[in-house]
PDB file with one MODEL, atoms N, CA, C and O in Angstrom:
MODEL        1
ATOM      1  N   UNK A   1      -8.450  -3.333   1.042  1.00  0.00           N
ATOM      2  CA  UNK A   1      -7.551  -4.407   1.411  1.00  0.00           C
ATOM      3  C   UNK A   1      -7.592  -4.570   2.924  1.00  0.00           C
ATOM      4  O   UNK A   1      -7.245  -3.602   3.602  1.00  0.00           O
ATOM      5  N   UNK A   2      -8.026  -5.829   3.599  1.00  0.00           N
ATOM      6  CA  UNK A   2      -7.770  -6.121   4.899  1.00  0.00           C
ATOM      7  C   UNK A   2      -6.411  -6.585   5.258  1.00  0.00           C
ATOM      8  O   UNK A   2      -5.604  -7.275   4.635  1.00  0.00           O
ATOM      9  N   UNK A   3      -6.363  -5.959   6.568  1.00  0.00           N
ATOM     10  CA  UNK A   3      -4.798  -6.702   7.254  1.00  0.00           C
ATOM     11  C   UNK A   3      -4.817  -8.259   7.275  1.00  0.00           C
ATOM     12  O   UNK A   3      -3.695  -8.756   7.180  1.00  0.00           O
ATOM     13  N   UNK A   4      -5.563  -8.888   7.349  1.00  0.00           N
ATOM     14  CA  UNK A   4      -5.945 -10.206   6.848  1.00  0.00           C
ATOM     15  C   UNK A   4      -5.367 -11.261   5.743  1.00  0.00           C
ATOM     16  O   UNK A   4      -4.830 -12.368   5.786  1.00  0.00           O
ATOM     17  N   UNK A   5      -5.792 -10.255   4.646  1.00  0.00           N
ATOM     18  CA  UNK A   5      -5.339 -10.515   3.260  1.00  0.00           C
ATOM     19  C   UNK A   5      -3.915 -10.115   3.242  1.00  0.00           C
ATOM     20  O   UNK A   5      -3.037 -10.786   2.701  1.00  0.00           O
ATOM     21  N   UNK A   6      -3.689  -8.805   3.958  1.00  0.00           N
ATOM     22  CA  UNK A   6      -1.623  -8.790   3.628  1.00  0.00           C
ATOM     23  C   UNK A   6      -0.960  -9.674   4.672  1.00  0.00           C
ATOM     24  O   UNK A   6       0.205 -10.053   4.547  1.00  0.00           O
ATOM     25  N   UNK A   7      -1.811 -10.024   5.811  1.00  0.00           N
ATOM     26  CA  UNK A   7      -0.239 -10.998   6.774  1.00  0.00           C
ATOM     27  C   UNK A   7      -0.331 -12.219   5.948  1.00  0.00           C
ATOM     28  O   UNK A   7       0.685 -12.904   6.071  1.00  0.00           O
ATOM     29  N   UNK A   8      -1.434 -12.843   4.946  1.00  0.00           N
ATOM     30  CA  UNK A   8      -1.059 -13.634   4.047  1.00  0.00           C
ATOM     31  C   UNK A   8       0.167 -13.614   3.260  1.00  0.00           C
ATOM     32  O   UNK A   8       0.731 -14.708   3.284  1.00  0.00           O
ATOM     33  N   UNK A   9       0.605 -12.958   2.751  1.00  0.00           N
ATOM     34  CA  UNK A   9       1.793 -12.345   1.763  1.00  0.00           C
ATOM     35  C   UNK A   9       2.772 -12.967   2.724  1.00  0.00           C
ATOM     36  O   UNK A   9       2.712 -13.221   3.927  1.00  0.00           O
ATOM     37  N   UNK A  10       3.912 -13.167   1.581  1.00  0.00           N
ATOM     38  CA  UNK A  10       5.226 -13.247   1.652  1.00  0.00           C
ATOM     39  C   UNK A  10       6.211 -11.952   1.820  1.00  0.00           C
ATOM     40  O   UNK A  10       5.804 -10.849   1.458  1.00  0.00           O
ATOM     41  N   UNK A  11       7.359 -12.094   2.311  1.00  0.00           N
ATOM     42  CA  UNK A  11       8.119 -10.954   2.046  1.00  0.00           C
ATOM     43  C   UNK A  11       8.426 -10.133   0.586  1.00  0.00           C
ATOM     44  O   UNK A  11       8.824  -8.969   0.545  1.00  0.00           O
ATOM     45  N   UNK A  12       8.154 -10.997  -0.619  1.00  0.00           N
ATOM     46  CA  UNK A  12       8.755 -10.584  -1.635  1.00  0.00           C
ATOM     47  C   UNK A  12       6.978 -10.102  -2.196  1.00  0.00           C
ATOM     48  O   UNK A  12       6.600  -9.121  -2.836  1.00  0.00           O
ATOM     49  N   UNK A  13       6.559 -10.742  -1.883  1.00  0.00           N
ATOM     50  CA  UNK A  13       5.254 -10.190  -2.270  1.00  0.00           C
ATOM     51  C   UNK A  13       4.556  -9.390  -1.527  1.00  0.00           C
ATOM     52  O   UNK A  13       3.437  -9.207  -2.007  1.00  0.00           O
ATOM     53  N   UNK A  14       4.854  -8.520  -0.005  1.00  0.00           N
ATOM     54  CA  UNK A  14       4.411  -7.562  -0.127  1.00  0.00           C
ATOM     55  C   UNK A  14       5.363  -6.146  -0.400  1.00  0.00           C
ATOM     56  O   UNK A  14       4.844  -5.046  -0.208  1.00  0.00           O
ATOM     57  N   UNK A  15       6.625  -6.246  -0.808  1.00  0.00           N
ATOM     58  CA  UNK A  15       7.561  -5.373  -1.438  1.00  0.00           C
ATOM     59  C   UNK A  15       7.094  -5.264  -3.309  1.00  0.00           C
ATOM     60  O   UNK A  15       7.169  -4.137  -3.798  1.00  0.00           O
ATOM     61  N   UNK A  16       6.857  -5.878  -3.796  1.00  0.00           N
ATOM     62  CA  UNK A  16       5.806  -6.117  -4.741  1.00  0.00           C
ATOM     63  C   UNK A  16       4.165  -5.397  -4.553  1.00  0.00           C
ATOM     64  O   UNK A  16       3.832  -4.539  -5.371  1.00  0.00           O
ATOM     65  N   UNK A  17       3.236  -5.786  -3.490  1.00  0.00           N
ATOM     66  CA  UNK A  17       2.453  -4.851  -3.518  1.00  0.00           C
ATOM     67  C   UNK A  17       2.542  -3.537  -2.801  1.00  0.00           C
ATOM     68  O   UNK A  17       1.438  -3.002  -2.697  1.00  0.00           O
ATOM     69  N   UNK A  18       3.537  -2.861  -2.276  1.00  0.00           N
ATOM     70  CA  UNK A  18       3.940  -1.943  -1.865  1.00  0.00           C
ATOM     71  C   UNK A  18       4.465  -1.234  -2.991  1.00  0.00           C
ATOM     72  O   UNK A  18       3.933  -0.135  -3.149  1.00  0.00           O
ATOM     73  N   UNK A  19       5.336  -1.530  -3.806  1.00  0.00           N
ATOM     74  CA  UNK A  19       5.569  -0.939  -5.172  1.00  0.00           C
ATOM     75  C   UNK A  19       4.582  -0.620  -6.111  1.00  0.00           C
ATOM     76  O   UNK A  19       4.492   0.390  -6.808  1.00  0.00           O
ATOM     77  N   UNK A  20       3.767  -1.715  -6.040  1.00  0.00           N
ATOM     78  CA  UNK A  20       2.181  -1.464  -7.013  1.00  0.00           C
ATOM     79  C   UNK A  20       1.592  -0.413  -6.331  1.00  0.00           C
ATOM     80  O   UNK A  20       1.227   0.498  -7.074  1.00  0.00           O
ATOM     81  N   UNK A  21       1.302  -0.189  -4.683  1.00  0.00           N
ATOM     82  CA  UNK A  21       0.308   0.467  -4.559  1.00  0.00           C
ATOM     83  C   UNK A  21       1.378   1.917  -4.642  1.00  0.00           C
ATOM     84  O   UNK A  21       1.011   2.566  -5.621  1.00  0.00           O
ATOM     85  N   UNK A  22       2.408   2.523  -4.026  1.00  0.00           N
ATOM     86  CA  UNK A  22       3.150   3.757  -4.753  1.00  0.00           C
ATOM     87  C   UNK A  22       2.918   3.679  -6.260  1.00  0.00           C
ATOM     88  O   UNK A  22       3.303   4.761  -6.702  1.00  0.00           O
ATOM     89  N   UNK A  23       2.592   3.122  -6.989  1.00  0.00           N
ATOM     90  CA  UNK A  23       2.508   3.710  -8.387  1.00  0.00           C
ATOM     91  C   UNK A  23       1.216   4.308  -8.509  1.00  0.00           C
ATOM     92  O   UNK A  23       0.869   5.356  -9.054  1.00  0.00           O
ATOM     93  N   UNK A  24       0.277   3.025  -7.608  1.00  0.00           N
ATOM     94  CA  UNK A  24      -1.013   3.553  -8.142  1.00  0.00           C
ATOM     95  C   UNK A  24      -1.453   5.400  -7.420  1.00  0.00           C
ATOM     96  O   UNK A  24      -2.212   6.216  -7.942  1.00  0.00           O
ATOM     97  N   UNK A  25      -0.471   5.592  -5.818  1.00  0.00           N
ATOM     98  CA  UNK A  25      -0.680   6.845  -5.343  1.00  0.00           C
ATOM     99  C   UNK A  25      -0.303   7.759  -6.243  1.00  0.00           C
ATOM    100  O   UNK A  25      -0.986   8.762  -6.449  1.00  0.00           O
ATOM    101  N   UNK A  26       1.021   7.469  -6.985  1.00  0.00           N
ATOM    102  CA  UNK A  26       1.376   8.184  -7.642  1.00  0.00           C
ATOM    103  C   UNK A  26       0.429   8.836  -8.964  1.00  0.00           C
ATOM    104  O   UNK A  26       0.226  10.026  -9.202  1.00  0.00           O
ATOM    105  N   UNK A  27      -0.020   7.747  -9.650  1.00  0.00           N
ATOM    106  CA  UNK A  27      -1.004   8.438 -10.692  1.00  0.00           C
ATOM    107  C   UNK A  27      -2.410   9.101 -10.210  1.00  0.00           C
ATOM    108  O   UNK A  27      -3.123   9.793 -10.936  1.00  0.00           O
ATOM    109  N   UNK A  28      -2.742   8.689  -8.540  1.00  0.00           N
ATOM    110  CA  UNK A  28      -4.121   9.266  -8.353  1.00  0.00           C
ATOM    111  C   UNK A  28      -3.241  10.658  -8.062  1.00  0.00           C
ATOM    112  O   UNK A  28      -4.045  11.506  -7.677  1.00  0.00           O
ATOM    113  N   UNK A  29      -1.952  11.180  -8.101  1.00  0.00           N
ATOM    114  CA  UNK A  29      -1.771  12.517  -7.448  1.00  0.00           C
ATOM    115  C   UNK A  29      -2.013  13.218  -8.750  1.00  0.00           C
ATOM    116  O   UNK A  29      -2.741  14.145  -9.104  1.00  0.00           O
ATOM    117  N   UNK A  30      -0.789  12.131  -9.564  1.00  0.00           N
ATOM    118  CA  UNK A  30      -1.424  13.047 -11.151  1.00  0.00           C
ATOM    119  C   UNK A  30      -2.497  13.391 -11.891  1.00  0.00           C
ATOM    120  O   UNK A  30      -2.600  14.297 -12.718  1.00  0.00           O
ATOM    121  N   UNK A  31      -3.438  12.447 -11.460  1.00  0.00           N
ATOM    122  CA  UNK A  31      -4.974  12.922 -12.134  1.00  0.00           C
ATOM    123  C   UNK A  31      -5.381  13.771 -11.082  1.00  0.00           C
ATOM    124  O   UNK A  31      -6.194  14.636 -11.408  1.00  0.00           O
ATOM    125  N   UNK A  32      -5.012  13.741  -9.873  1.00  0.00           N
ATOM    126  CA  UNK A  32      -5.635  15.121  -8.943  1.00  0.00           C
ATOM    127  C   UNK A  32      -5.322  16.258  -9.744  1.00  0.00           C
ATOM    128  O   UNK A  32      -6.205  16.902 -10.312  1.00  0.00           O
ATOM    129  N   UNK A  33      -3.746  16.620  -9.842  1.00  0.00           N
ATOM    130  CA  UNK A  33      -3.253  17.577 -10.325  1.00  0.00           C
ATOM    131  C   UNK A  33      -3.906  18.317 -11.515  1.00  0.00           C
ATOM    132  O   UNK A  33      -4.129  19.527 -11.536  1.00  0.00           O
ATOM    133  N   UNK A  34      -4.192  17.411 -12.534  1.00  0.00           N
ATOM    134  CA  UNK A  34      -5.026  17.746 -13.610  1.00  0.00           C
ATOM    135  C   UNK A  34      -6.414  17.612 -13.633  1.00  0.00           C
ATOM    136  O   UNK A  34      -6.988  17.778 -14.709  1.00  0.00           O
ATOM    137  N   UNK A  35      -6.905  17.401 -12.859  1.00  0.00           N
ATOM    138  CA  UNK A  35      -8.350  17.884 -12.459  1.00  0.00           C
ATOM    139  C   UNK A  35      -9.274  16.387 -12.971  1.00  0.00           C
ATOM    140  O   UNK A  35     -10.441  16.393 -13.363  1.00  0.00           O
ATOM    141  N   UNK A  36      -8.475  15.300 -12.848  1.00  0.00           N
ATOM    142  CA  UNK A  36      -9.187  14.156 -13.536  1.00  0.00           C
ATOM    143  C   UNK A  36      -9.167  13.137 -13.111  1.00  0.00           C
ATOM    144  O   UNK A  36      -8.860  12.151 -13.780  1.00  0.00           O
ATOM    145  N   UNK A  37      -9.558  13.094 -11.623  1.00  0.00           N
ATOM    146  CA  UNK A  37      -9.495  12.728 -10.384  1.00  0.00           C
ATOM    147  C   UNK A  37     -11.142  12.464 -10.004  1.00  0.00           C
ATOM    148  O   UNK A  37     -11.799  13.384  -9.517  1.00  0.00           O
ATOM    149  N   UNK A  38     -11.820  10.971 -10.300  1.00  0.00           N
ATOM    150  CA  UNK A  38     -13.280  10.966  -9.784  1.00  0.00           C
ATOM    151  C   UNK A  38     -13.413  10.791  -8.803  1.00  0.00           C
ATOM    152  O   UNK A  38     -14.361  11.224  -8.148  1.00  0.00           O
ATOM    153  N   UNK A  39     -12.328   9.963  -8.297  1.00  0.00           N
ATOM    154  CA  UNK A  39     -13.153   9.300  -6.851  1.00  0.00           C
ATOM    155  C   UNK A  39     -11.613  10.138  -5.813  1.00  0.00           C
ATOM    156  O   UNK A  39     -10.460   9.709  -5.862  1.00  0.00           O
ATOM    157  N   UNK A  40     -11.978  11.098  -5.155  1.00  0.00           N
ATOM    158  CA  UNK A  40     -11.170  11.663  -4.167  1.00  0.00           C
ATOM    159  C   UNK A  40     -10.321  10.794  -3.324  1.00  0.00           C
ATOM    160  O   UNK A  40      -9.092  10.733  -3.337  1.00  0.00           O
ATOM    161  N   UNK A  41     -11.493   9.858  -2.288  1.00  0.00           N
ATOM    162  CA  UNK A  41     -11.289   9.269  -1.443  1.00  0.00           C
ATOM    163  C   UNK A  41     -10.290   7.902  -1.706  1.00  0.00           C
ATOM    164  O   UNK A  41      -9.810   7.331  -0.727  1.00  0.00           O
ATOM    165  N   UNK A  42     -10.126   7.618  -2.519  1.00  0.00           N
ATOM    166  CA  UNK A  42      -9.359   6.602  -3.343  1.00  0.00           C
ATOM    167  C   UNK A  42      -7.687   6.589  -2.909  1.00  0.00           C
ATOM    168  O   UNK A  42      -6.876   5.665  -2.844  1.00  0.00           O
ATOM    169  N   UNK A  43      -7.573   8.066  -2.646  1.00  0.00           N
ATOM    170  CA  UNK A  43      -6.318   8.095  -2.817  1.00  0.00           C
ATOM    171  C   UNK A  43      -5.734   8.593  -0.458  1.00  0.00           C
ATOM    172  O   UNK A  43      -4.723   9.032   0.091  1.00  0.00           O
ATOM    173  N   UNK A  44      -6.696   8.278  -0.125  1.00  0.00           N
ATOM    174  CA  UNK A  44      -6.794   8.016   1.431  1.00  0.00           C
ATOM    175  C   UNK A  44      -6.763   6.365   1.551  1.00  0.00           C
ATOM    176  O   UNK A  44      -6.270   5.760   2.503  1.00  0.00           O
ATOM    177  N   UNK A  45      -7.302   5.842   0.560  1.00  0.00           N
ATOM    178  CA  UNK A  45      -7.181   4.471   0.889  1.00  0.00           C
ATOM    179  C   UNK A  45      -6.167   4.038   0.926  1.00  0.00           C
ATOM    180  O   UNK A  45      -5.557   3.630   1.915  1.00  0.00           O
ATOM    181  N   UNK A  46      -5.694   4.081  -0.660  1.00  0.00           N
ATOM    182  CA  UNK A  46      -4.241   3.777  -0.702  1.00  0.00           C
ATOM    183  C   UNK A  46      -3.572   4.397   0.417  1.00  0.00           C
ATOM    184  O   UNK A  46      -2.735   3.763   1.059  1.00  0.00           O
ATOM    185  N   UNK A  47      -3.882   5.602   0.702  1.00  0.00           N
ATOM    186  CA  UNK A  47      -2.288   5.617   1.991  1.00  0.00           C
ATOM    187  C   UNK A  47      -2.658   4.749   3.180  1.00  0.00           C
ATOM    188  O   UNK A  47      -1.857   4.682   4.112  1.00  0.00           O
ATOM    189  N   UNK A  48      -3.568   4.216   3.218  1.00  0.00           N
ATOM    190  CA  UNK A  48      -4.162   3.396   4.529  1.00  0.00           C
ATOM    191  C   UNK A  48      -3.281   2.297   4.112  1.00  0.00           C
ATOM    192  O   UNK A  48      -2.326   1.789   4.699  1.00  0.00           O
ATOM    193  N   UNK A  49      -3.651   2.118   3.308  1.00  0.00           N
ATOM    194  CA  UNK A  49      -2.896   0.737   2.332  1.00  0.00           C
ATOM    195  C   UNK A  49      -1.936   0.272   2.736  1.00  0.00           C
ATOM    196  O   UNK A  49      -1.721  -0.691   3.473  1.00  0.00           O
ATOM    197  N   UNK A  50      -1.087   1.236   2.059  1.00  0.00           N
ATOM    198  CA  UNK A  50       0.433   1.348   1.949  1.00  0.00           C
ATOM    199  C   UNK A  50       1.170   1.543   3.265  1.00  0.00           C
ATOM    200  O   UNK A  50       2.279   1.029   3.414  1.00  0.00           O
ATOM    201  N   UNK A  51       0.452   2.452   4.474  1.00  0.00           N
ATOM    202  CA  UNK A  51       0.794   2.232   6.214  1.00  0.00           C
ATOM    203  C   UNK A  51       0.671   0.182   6.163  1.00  0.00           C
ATOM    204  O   UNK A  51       1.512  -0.688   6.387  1.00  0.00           O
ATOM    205  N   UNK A  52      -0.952   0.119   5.715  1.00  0.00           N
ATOM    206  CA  UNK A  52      -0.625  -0.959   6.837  1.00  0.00           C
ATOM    207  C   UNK A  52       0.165  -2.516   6.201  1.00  0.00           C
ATOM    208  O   UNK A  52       0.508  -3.570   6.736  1.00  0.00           O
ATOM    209  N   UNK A  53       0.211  -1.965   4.780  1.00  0.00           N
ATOM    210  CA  UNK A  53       1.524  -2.820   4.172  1.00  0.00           C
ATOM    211  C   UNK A  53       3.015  -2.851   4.610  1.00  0.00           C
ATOM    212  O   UNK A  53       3.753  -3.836   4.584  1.00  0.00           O
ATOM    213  N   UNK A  54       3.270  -1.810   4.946  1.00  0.00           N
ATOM    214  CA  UNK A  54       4.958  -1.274   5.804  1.00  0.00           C
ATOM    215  C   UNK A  54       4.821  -1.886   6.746  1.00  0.00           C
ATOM    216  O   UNK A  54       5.471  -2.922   6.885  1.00  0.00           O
ATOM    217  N   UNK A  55       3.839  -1.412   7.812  1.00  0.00           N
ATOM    218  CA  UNK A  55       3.737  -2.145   9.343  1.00  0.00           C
ATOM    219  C   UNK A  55       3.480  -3.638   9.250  1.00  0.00           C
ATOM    220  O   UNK A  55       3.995  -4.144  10.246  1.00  0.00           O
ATOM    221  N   UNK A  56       2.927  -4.537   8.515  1.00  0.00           N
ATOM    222  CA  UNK A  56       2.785  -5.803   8.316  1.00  0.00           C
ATOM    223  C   UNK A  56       4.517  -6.031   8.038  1.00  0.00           C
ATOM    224  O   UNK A  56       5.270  -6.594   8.833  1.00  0.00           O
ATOM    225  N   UNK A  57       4.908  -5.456   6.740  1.00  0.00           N
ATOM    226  CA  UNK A  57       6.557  -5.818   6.273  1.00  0.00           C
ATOM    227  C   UNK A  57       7.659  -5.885   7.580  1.00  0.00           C
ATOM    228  O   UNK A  57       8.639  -6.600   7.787  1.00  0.00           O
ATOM    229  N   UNK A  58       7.005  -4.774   8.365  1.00  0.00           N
ATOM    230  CA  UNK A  58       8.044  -4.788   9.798  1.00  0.00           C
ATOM    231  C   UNK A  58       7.841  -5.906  10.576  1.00  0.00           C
ATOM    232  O   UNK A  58       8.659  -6.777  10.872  1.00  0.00           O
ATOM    233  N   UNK A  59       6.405  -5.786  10.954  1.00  0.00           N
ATOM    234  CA  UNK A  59       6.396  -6.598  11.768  1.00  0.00           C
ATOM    235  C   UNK A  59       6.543  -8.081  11.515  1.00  0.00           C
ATOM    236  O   UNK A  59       6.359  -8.771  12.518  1.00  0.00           O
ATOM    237  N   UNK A  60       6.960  -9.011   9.907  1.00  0.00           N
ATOM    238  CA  UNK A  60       7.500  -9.805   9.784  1.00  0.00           C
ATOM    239  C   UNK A  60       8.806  -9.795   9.484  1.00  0.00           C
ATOM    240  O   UNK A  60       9.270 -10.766   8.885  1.00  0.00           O
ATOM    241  N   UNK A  61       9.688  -8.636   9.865  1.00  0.00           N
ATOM    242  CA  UNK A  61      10.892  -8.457   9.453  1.00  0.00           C
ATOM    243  C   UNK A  61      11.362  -8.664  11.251  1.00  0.00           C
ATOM    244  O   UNK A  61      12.324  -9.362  11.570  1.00  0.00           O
ATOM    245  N   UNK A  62      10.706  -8.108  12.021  1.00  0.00           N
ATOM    246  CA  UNK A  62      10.747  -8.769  13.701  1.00  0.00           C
ATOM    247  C   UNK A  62      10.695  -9.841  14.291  1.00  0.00           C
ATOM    248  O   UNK A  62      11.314 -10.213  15.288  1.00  0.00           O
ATOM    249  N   UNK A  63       9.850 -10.424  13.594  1.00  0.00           N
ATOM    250  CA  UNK A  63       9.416 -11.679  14.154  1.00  0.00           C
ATOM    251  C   UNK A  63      10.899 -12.860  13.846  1.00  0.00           C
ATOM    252  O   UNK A  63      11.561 -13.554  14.618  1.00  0.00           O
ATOM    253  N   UNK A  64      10.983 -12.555  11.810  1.00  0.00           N
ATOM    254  CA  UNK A  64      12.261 -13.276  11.471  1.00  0.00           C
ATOM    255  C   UNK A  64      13.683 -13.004  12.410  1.00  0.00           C
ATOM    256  O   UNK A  64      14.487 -13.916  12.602  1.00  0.00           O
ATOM    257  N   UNK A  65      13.840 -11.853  12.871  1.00  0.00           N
ATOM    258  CA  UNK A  65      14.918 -11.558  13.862  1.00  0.00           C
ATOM    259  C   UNK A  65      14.814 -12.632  15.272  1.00  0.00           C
ATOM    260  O   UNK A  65      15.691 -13.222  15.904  1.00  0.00           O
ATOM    261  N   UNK A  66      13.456 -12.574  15.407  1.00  0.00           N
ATOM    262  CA  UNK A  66      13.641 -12.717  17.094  1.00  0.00           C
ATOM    263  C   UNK A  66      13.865 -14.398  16.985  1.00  0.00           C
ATOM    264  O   UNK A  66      14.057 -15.062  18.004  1.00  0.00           O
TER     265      UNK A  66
ENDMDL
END
């Protein structure tokens, strides 16, 4: 996912893909856990993700303030 593609998003839609992508961290922890985990790196993305989904959410939660 490029920062590109999320300053597109709306407010409600990236609280929406911020919820999607915590689920999806969530199940890559559980298939880590159980050993059924292919792609490692998958789950570095998502946290890349999910940073630069928050910091996009802020920084249009600033902008609406100022």
């Amino acid at each position: 996912m490029k920062a590109e593609d999320v300053r597109g998003l709306t407010a409600d839609q990236l609280k929406d893909k911020l919820a999607e992508l915590k689920k999806e961290q969530f199940n890559l922890r559980f298939q880590k856990a159980t050993g059924q985990l292919e792609k490692s790196s998958r789950i570095t993305e998502v946290r890349k993700d999910i940073a630069r989904v928050k910091t996009i959410a802020r920084q249009k939660a600033a902008e609406a303030k100022a």
